[in-house]
Every structure is written in structure tokens, then in C-alpha cells.
C-alpha positions as a Markdown table, in Angstrom:
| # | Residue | x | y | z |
|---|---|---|---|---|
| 1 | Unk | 0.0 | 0.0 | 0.0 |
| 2 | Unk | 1.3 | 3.8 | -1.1 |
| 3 | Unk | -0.1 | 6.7 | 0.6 |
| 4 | Unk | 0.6 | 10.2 | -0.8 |
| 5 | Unk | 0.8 | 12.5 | 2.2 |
| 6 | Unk | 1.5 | 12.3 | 5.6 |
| 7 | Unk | -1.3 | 14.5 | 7.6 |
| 8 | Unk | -4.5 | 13.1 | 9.3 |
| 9 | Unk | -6.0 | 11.7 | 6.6 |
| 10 | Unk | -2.9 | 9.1 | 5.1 |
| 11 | Unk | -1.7 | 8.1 | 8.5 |
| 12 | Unk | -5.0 | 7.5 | 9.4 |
| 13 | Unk | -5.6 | 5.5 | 6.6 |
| 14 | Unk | -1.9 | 3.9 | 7.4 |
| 15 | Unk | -2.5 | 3.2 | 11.1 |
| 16 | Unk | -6.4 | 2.1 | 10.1 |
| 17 | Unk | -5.0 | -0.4 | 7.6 |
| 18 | Unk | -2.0 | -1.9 | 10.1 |
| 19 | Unk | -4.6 | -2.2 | 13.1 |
| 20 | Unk | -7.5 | -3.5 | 10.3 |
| 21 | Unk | -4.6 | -5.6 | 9.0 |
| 22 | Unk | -3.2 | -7.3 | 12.5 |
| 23 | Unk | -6.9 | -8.1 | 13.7 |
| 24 | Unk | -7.1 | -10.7 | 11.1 |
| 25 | Unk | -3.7 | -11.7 | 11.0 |
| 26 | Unk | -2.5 | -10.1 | 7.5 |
| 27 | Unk | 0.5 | -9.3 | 6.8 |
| 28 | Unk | 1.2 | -6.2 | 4.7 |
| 29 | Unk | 3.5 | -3.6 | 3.8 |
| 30 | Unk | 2.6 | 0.2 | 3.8 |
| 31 | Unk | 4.3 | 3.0 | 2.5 |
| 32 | Unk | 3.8 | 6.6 | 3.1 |
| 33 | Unk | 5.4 | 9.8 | 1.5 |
| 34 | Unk | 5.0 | 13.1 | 2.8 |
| 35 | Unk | 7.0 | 16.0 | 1.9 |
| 36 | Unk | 7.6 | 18.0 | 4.8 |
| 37 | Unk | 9.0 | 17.8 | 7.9 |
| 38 | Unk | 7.0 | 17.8 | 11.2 |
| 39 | Unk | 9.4 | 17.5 | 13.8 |
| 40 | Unk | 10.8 | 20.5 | 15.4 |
| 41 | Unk | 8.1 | 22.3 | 13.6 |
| 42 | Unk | 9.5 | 23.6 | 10.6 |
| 43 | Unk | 6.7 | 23.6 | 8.7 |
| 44 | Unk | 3.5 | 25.0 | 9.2 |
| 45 | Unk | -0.2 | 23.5 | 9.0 |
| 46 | Unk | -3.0 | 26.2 | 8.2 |
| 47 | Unk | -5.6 | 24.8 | 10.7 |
| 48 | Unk | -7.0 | 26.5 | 13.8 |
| 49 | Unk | -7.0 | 22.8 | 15.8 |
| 50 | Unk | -9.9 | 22.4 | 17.4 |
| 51 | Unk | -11.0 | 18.8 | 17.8 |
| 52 | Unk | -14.0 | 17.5 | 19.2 |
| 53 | Unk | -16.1 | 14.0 | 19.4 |
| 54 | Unk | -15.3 | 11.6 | 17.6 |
| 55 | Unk | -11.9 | 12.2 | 17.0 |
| 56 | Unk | -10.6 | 10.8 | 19.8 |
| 57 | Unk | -12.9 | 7.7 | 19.7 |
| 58 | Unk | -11.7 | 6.8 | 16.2 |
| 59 | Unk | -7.9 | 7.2 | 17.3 |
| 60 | Unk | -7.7 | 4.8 | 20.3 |
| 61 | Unk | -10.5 | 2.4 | 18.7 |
| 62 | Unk | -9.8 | 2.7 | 14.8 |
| 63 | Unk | -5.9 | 3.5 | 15.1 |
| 64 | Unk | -4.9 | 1.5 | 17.4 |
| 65 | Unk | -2.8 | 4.5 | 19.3 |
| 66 | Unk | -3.4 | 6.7 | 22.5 |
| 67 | Unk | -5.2 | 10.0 | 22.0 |
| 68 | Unk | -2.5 | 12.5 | 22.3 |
| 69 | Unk | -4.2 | 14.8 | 25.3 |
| 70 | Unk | -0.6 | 15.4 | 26.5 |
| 71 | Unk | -0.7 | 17.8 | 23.1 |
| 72 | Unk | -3.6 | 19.8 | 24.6 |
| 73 | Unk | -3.0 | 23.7 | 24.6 |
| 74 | Unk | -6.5 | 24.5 | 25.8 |
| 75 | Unk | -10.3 | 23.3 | 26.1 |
| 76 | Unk | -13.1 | 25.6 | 24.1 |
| 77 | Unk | -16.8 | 25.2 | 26.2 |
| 78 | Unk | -18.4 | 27.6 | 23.5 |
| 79 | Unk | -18.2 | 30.2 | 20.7 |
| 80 | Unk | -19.6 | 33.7 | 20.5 |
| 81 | Unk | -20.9 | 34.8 | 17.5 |
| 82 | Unk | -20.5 | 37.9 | 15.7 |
| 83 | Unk | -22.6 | 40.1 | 13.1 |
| 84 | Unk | -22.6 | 43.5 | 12.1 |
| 85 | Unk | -24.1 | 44.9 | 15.2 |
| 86 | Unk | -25.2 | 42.0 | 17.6 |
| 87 | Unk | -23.2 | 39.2 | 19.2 |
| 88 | Unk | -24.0 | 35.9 | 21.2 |
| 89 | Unk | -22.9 | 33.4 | 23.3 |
| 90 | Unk | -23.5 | 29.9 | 21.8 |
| 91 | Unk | -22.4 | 26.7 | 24.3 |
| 92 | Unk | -23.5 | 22.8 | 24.7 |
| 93 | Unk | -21.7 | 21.1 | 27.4 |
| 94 | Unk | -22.5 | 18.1 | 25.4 |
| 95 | Unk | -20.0 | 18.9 | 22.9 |
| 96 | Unk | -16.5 | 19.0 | 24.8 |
| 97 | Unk | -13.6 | 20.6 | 22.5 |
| 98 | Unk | -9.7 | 21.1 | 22.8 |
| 99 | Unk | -7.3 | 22.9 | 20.8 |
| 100 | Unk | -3.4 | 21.7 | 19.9 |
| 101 | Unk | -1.2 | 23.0 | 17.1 |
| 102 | Unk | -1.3 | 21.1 | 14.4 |
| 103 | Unk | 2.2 | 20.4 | 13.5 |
| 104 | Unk | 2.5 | 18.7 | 16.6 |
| 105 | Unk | -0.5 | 16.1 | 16.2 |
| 106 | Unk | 1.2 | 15.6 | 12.3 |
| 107 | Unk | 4.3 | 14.8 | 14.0 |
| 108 | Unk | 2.2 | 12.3 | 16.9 |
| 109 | Unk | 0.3 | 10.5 | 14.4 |
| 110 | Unk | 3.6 | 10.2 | 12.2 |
| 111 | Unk | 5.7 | 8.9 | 14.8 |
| 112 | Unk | 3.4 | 6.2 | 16.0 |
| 113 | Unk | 2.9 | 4.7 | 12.6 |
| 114 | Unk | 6.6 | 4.9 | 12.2 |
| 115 | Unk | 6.7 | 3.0 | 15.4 |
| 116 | Unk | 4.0 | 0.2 | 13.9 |
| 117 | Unk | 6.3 | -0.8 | 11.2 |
| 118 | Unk | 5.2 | 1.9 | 8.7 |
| 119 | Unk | 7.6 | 2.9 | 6.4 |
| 120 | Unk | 8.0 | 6.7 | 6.2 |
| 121 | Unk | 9.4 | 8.3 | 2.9 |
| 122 | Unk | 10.5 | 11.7 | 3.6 |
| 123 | Unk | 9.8 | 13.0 | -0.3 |
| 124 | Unk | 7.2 | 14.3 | -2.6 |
| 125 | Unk | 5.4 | 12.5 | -5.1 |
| 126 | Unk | 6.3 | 13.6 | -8.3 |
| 127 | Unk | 4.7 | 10.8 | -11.1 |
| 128 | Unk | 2.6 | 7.8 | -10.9 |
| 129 | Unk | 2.0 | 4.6 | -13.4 |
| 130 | Unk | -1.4 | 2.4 | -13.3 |
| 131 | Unk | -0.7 | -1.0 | -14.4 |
| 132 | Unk | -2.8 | -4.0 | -14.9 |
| 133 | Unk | -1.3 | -6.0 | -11.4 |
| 134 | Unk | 0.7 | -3.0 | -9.5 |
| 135 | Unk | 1.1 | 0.7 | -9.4 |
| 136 | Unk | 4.0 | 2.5 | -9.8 |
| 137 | Unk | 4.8 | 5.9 | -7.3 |
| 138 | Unk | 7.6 | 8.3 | -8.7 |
| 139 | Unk | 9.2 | 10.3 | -6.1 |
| 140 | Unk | 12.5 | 12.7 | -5.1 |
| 141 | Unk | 13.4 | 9.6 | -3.3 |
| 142 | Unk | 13.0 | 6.2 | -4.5 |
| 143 | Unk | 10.1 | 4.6 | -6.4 |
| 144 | Unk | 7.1 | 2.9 | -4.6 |
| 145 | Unk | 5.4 | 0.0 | -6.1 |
| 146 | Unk | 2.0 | -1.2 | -4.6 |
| 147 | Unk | -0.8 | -2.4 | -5.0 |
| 148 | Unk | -3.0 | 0.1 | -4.5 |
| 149 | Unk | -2.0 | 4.1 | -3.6 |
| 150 | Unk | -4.3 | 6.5 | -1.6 |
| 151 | Unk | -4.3 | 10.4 | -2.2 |
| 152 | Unk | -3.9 | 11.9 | 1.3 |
| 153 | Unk | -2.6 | 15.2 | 0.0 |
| 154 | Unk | -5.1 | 17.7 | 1.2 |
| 155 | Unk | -5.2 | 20.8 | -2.0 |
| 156 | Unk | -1.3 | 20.2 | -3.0 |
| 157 | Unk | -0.8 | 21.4 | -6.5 |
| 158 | Unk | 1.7 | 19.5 | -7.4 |
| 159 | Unk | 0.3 | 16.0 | -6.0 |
| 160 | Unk | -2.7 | 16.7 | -7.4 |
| 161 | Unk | -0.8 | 17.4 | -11.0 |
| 162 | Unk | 0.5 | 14.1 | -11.1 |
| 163 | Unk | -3.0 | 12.7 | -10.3 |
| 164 | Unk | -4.3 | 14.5 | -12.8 |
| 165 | Unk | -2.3 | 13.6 | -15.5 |
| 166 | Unk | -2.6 | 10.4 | -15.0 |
| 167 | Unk | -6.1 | 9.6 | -14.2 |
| 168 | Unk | -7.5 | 12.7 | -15.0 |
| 169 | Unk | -8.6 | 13.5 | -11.2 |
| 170 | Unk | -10.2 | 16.6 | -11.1 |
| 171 | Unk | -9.5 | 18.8 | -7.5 |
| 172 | Unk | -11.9 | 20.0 | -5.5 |
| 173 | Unk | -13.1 | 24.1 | -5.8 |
| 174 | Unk | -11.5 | 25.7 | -2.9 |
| 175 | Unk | -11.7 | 28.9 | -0.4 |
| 176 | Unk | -8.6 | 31.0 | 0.3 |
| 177 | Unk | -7.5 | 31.0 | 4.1 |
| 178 | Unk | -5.8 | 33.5 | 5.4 |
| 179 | Unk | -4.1 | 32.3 | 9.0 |
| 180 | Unk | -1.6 | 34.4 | 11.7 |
| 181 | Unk | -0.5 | 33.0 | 14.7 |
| 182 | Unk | -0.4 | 36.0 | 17.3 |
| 183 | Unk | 0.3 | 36.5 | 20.9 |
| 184 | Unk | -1.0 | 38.9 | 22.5 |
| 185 | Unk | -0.2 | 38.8 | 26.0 |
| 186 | Unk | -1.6 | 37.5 | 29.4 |
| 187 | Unk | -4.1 | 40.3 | 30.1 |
| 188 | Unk | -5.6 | 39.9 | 26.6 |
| 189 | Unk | -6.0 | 36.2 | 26.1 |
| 190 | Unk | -7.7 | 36.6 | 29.7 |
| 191 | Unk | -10.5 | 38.0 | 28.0 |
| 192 | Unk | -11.4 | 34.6 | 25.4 |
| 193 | Unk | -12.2 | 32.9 | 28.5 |
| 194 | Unk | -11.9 | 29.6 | 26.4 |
| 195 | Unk | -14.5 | 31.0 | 23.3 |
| 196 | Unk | -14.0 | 30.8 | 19.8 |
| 197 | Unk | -15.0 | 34.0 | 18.4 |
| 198 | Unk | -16.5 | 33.7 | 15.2 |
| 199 | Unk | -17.5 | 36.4 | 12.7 |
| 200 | Unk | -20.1 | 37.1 | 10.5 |
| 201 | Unk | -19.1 | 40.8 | 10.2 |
| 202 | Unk | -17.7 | 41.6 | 6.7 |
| 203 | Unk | -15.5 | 43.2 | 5.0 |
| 204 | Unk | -17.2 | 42.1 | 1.7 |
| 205 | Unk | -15.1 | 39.2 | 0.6 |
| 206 | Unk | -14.4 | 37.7 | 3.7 |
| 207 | Unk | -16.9 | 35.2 | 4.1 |
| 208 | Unk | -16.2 | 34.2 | 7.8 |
| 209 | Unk | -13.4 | 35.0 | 10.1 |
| 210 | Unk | -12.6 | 33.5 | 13.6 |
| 211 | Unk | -10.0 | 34.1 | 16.7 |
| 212 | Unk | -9.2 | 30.9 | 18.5 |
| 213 | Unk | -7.5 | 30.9 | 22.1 |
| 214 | Unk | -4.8 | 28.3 | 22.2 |
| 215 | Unk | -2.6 | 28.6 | 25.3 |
| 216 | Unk | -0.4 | 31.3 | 25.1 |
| 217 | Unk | -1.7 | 32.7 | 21.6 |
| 218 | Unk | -4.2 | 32.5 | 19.2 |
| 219 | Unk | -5.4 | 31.7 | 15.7 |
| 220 | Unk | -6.7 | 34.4 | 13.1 |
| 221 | Unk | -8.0 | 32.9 | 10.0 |
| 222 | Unk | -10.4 | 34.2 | 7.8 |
| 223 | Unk | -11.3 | 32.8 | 4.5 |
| 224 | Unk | -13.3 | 33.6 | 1.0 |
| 225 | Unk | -13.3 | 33.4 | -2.5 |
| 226 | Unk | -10.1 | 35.4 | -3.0 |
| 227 | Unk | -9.1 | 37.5 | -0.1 |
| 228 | Unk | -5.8 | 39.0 | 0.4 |
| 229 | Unk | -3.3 | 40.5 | 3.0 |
| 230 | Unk | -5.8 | 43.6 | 2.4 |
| 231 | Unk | -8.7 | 42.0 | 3.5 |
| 232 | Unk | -7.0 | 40.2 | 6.9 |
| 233 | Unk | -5.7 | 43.8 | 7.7 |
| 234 | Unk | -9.5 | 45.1 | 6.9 |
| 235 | Unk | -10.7 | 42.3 | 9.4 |
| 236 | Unk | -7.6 | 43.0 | 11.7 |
| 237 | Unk | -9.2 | 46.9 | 12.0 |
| 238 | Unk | -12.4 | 45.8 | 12.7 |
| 239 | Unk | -14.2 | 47.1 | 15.2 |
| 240 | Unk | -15.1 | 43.8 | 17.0 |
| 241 | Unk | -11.8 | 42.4 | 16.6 |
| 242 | Unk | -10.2 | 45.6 | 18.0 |
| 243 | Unk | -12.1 | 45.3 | 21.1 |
| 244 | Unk | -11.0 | 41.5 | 21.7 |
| 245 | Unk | -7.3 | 42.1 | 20.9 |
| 246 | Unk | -6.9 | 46.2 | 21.2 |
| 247 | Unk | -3.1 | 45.5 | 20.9 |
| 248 | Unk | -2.8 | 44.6 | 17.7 |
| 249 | Unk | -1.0 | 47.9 | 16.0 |
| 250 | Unk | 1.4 | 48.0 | 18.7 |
| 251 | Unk | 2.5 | 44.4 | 18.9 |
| 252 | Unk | 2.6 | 45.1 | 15.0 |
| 253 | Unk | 5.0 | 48.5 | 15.3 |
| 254 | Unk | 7.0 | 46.6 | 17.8 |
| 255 | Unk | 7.7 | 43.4 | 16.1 |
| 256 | Unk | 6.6 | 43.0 | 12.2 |
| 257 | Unk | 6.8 | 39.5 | 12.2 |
| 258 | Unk | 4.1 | 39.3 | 15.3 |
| 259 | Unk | 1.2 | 39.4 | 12.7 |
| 260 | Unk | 3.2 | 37.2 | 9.8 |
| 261 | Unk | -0.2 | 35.5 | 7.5 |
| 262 | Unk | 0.2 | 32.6 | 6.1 |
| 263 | Unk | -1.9 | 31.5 | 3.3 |
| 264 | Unk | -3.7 | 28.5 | 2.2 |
| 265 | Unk | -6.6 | 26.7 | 0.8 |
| 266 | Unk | -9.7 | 24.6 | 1.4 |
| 267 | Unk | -12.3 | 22.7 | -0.3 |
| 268 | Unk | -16.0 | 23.9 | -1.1 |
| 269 | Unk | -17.2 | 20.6 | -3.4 |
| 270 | Unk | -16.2 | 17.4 | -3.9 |
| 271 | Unk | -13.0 | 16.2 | -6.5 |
| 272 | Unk | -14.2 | 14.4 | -9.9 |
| 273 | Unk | -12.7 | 11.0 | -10.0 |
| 274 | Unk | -11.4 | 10.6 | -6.7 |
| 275 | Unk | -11.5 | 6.8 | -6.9 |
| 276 | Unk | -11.2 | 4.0 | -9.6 |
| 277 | Unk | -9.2 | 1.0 | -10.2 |
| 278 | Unk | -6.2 | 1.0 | -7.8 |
| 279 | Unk | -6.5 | 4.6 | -6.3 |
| 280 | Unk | -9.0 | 6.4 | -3.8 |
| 281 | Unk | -8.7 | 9.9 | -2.2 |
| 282 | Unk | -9.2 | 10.6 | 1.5 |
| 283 | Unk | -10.3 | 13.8 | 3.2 |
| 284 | Unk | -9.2 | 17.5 | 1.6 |
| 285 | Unk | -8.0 | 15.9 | -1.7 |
| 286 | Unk | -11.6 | 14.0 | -2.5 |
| 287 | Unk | -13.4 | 17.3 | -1.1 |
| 288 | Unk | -14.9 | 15.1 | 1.7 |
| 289 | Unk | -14.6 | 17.9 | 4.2 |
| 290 | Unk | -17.8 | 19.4 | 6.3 |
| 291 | Unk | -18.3 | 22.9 | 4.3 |
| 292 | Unk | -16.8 | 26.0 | 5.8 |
| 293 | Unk | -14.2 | 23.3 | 7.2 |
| 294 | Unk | -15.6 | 22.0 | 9.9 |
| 295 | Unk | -14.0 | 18.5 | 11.5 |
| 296 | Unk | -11.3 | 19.2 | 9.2 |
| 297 | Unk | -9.3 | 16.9 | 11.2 |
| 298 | Unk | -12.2 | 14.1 | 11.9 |
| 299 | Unk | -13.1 | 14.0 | 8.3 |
| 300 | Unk | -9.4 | 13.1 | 7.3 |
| 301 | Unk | -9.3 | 10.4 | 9.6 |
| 302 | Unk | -12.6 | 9.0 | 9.2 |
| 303 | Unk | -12.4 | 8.9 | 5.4 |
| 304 | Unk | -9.4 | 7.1 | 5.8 |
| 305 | Unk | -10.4 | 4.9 | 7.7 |
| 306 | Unk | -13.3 | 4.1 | 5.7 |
| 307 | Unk | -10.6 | 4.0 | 2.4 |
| 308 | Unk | -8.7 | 1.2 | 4.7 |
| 309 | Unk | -12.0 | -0.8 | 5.2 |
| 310 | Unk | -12.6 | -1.1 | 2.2 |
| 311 | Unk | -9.2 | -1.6 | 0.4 |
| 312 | Unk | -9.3 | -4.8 | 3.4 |
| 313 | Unk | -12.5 | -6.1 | 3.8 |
| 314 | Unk | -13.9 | -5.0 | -0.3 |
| 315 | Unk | -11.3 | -4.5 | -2.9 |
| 316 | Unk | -9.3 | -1.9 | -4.9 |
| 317 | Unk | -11.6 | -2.0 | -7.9 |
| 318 | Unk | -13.4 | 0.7 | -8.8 |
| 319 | Unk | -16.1 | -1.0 | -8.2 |
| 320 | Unk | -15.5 | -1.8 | -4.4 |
| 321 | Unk | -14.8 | 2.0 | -3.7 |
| 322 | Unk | -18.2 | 3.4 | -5.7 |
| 323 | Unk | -20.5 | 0.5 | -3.6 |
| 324 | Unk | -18.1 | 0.7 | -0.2 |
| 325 | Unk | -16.4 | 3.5 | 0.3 |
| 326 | Unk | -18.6 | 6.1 | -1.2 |
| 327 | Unk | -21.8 | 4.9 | 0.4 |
| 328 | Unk | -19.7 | 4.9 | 3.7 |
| 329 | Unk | -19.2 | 8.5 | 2.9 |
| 330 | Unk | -22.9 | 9.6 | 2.7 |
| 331 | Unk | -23.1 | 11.4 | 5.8 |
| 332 | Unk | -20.3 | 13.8 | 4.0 |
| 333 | Unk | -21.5 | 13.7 | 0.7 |
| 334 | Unk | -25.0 | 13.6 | 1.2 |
| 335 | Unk | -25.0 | 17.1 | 3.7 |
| 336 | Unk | -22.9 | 19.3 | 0.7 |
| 337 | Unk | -25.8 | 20.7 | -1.0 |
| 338 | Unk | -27.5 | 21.6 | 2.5 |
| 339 | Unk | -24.2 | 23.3 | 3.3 |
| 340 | Unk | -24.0 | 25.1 | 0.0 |
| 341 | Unk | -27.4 | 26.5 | 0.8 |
| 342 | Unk | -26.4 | 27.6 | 4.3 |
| 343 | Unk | -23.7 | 29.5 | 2.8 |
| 344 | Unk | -25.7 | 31.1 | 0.1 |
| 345 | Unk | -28.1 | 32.1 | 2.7 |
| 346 | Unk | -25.5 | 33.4 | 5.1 |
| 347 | Unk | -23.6 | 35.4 | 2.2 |
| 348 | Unk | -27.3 | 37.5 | 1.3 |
| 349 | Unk | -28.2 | 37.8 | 4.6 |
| 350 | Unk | -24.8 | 39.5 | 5.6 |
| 351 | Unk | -24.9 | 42.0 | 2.6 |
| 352 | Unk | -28.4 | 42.8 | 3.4 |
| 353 | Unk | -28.4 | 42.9 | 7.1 |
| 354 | Unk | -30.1 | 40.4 | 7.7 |
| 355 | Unk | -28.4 | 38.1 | 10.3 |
| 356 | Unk | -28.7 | 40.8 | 13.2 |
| 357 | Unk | -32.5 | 39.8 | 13.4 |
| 358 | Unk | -31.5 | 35.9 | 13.6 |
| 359 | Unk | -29.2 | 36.3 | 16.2 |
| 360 | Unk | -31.9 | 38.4 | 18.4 |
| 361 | Unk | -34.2 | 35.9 | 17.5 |
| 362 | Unk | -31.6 | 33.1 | 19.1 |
| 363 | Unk | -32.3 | 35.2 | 22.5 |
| 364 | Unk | -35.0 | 33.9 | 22.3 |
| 365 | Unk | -35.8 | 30.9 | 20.7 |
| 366 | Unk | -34.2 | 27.6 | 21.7 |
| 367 | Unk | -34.2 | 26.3 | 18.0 |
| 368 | Unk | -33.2 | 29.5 | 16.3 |
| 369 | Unk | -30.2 | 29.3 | 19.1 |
| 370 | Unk | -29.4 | 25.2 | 18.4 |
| 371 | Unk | -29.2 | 26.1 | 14.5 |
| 372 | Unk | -26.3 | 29.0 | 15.1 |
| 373 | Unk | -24.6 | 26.9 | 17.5 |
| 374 | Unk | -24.6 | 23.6 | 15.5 |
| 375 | Unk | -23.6 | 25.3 | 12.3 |
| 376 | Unk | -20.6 | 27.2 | 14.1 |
| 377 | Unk | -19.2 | 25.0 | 16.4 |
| 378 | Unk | -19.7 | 22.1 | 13.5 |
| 379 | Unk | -21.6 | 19.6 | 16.0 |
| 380 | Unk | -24.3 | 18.9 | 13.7 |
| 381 | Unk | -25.1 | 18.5 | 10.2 |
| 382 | Unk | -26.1 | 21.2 | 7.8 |
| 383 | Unk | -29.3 | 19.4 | 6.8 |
| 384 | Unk | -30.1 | 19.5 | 10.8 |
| 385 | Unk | -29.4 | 23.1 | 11.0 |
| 386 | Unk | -32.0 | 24.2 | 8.2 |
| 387 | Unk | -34.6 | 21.8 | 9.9 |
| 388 | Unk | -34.2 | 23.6 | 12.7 |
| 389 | Unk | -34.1 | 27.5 | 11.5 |
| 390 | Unk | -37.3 | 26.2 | 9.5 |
| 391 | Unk | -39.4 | 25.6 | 12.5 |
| 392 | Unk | -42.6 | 27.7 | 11.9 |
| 393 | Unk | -41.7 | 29.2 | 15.4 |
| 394 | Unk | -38.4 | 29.5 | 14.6 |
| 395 | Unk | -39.0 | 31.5 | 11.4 |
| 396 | Unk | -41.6 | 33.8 | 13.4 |
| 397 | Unk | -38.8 | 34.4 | 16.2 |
| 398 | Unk | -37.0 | 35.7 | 13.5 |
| 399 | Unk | -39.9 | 37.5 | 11.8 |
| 400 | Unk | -40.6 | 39.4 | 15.1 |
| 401 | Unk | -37.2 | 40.4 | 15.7 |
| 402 | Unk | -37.0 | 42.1 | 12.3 |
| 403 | Unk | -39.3 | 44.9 | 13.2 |
């Protein structure tokens, strides 16, 4: 077995297969290539790290591996939402949530497979060959041969070049992200109180923004359609963010580097032919992601799990990933058109004002307030959140706090 990339998604899929594997006695080889280097964090991973149920379930019961709470930097019991003029507090003590930094789970989840007998190929992929009994991986290092290779490479050009030369995969649409890690101090991160602070605020362009607390510093990502360093400094100057982190300019005049962005991408629909004879896509890379990003993490992981079931237990036609694999990924696939309309709705309703009145109406109303909360913190599915902001009641909570 090959596995392009080294994140959540492929060593998930590599640990899955190796635990999958040793329950029934198999022996098999597994390969994985990943490009970058994890360990003393020279690389950087644009994701604000918030896990949350199931993630840790499917690592100790999937994987085969302790969870990694020793990589903990903070838990998050709820999110405060932002729109032009109103704000609220949005919490469900059902739905427990911690923060780490990224590179350092990467790094966790690549050590322990290297520890299970995993073979771990420090290089890109540069070229792959599909024949009829074996596949053929091309990297800066040495060449792969398998069986059967799985694309854990997230929204890499380059990997996804190869792919699409030769099997004429298709990558998913994407988002920008814009990301700075900042520390602001003591006194200020006093103030998060362990909240996510999400945005719904503008400028035009930036479709969503959040601030997450993380220990000693937090995350600043915003994300849309093609934002710039403009737009982050627009959001930067906002007044809602000014009042969270007031610092900002000076931290900025004192130190340049203290609000360095870094900028990257993720997916808003699914790939085209993300699996066929001999090849299957996990998580970013097959555009099997929640929309806006949600359970980034959990979606690697689960979908490569699912990839390593049924590579094990069905095949590595393209038949055995259309009936296994995608029908296992139905709770992904089948919720992208009801997140598509969620964010049409929330892109009209911020240029015309409209989601002050929804968020009054969350004062109030208990399904109004489950909608916002399961649609920001990511706890519930998209189709769940429209059922609920659909409630007659709920739609004349809203109607009343319009006037």
C-alpha cells in the first residue's frame, strides 16, 4: 500500500490499515510519502486545531494509538458569534472541545505509525503509473510499487498534478484561508475565557473569520473566495476584533513578524474521480470535508479509515470504492448541497443585514439558538441546522425580531 501524504487523513488511513490488518492476521507492507517535515516544527499547517467528538474515539478504537491529550493547549466550552451589530454566546456542554497545534499532532500520528512498522518516505510524489497488477509511485526519493495508492494530499498542486495527468482527477473548488498565529499577552488572552469568536461581520469578501484561544496565543483565520493580505488587515481593524485584541498595532509596530499571514486553501465541493481501479482519495483531496471546514481533522481520519476498510475487507476496484467506500461517505457527501445552501443564505443575509435579526431571535428561541450553535461550532449536520431555522416558530422568532 502507497499513501501520498502524511497529515491526518494518510496516517490515518496507514495506522487504520495496520490495526484492520493485524486483527485478522495479515501481513502487509505500507508506504507513506510526505514532503515536509514535522518534527521541530519547521513547517507549518493552516488549521485552527480544534478537535472534538469523535476524533478521539476513532484514534484509540480505529488506530490503534493513544489519544494525544498530552498535546492539549486549551479546552473551548463555546463560541460567541458575531454580526454586524449583535453578538452571542452559543455553548453545549455536550459537545466538549480542545485545541493543539497542528504540527504537533502531524508529528504524533507520524511517529506512531513509524513506530508500527510503517515505512516513512520523507519526499514528494512527483509521477505515478497504473498498471494491470501493480502501481507505480515516482518520487524525489526512490520509487514505490503497490498495490493500491491512496491520495492523502489535502489541496497540493503539485500531487494533485500528477493525479491529474494520469487519471484525470479533477481537485476540488477551494476557499482562500488567510491564518496568523499571534500572541497577544496575558491580560488579553484573559479576556477569550476559552470561546471561539467567530465572525459574520464583513469586509465584503471575507466570508467568515474566527480568533481561537490556544494557550499562550491565538489563531486568526479568515477565509473567501479570494481575499488578500488587504482583506485580513480590513478584518484586523475591525471594530469587533479591536475590542478582543486592542493591541494589535502595537504588537505590530514593535515586532513585524508578530502578525506574519500565512496563506492556504480549502475545499467547497467534492473532486471528480477521486477513486477508480487501484486509487482512492481521502479527506481534503476528494473534497470530503464538512463545508466552511468544519471537523477538518475528523473528516481526514474517518475517510481514511473508511478507504482502509474497504481496500481490506472489499477491494481496490473501482467498483469496491463506488459501492463501499462512497456509500460509507454519505453522511459527508449527502450534507454538501444543504451546506451550499447555508452558505448562500449566510452570504445574502450579511450583505443585506439580515443576520442581526437571527441572532436576536436566538435570544430567544431555543431552535433558532441550536441552529447558530450547531452550524458554528460544527456539531451537527447542515441538513439538521436548516430543519431547525425552518421551524414555523423558529422563522416567526425571526420574523418578530425584524421589526
Amino acid at each position: 500500500m502507497a499513501i501520498i501524504g502524511g497529515g491526518p487523513g494518510g496516517v490515518g488511513c496507514a495506522l487504520a490499515l495496520r490495526h484492520l490488518a493485524a486483527q485478522s492476521g495479515r501481513q502487509i507492507e505500507i508506504t507513506v510519502l510526505e514532503g515536509k517535515q514535522f518534527a521541530g516544527e519547521r513547517h507549518h499547517n493552516l488549521c485552527a486545531g480544534v478537535v472534538s467528538p469523535p476524533l478521539p474515539r476513532l484514534i484509540e478504537q480505529d488506530l490503534g494509538i493513544p489519544c494525544p491529550v498530552h498535546l492539549r493547549q486549551g479546552i473551548i466550552t463555546g463560541y460567541v458569534l458575531h454580526t454586524a451589530r449583535e453578538q452571542i454566546l452559543l455553548e453545549d456542554e455536550r459537545y466538549p472541545s480542545h485545541v493543539l497545534r497542528r504540527i504537533q499532532f502531524d508529528n504524533y500520528m507520524l511517529e506512531a505509525a513509524r513506530q508500527r512498522g510503517i515505512r516513512i518516505i520523507q519526499a514528494r510524489a512527483v509521477g505515478i503509473e497504473f498498471h494491470a497488477d501493480e502501481v507505480i509511485v515516482y518520487s524525489e526519493a526512490a520509487p514505490v510499487a503497490a498495490d493500491v495508492v491512496v491520495g492523502a494530499f489535502g489541496l497540493d498542486e503539485g500531487a494533485a498534478g500528477v493525479f491529474q495527468h494520469a487519471v484525470g482527477y479533477r481537485p476540488p473548488k477551494a476557499l482562500v484561508s488567510l491564518l496568523i498565529r499571534y500572541y497577544p499577552g496575558e491580560q488579553d488572552m484573559v479576556r477569550f475565557d476559552s470561546k471561539v469568536h467567530a465572525y459574520l461581520i464583513g469586509p465584503r469578501g471575507v466570508e467568515f473569520g474566527a480568533i481561537t484561544p490556544k494557550g499562550d496565543h491565538v489563531t486568526i483565520n479568515i477565509a473567501g473566495m479570494s481575499i488578500n493580505i488587504e482583506d485580513m488587515h480590513a478584518f484586523l481593524a475591525a471594530r469587533e476584533v479591536q475590542a478582543l485584541l486592542p493591541n494589535l498595532g502595537r504588537h505590530e509596530q514593535e515586532d513585524p513578524d508578530a502578525l506574519r499571514i500565512f496563506k492556504g486553501h480549502f475545499p467547497r465541493s467534492l473532486a471528480r474521480r477521486y477513486y477508480a481501479d487501484r486509487f482512492v482519495m481521502v479527506g481534503d483531496a476528494a473534497g470530503l470535508v464538512r463545508a466552511f471546514k468544519g471537523k477538518g481533522v475528523t473528516s481526514a481520519v474517518q475517510t481514511g479509515i473508511r478507504a482502509a476498510e474497504t481496500i481490506l475487507q472489499t477491494g481496490i476496484s473501482a467498483y469496491a470504492f463506488a459501492t463501499h467506500y462512497a456509500a460509507a461517505n454519505r453522511d459527508i457527501t449527502g450534507d454538501l448541497n444543504f451546506g451550499r445552501a447555508v452558505r448562500l443564505m449566510v452570504l445574502i443575509s450579511a450583505r443585506f443585514g439580515l443576520l442581526d435579526p437571527v441572532v436576536r431571535a436566538a435570544r430567544r428561541d431555543p431552535s433558532v439558538r441550536e441552529a447558530l450553535y450547531g452550524a458554528v461550532s460544527a456539531h451537527e449536520s447542515y441538513r439538521h441546522v436548516l430543519s431547525n431555522i425552518f421551524r414555523p416558530h423558529a422563522i416567526a422568532a425571526v420574523l418578530r425580531a425584524l421589526v
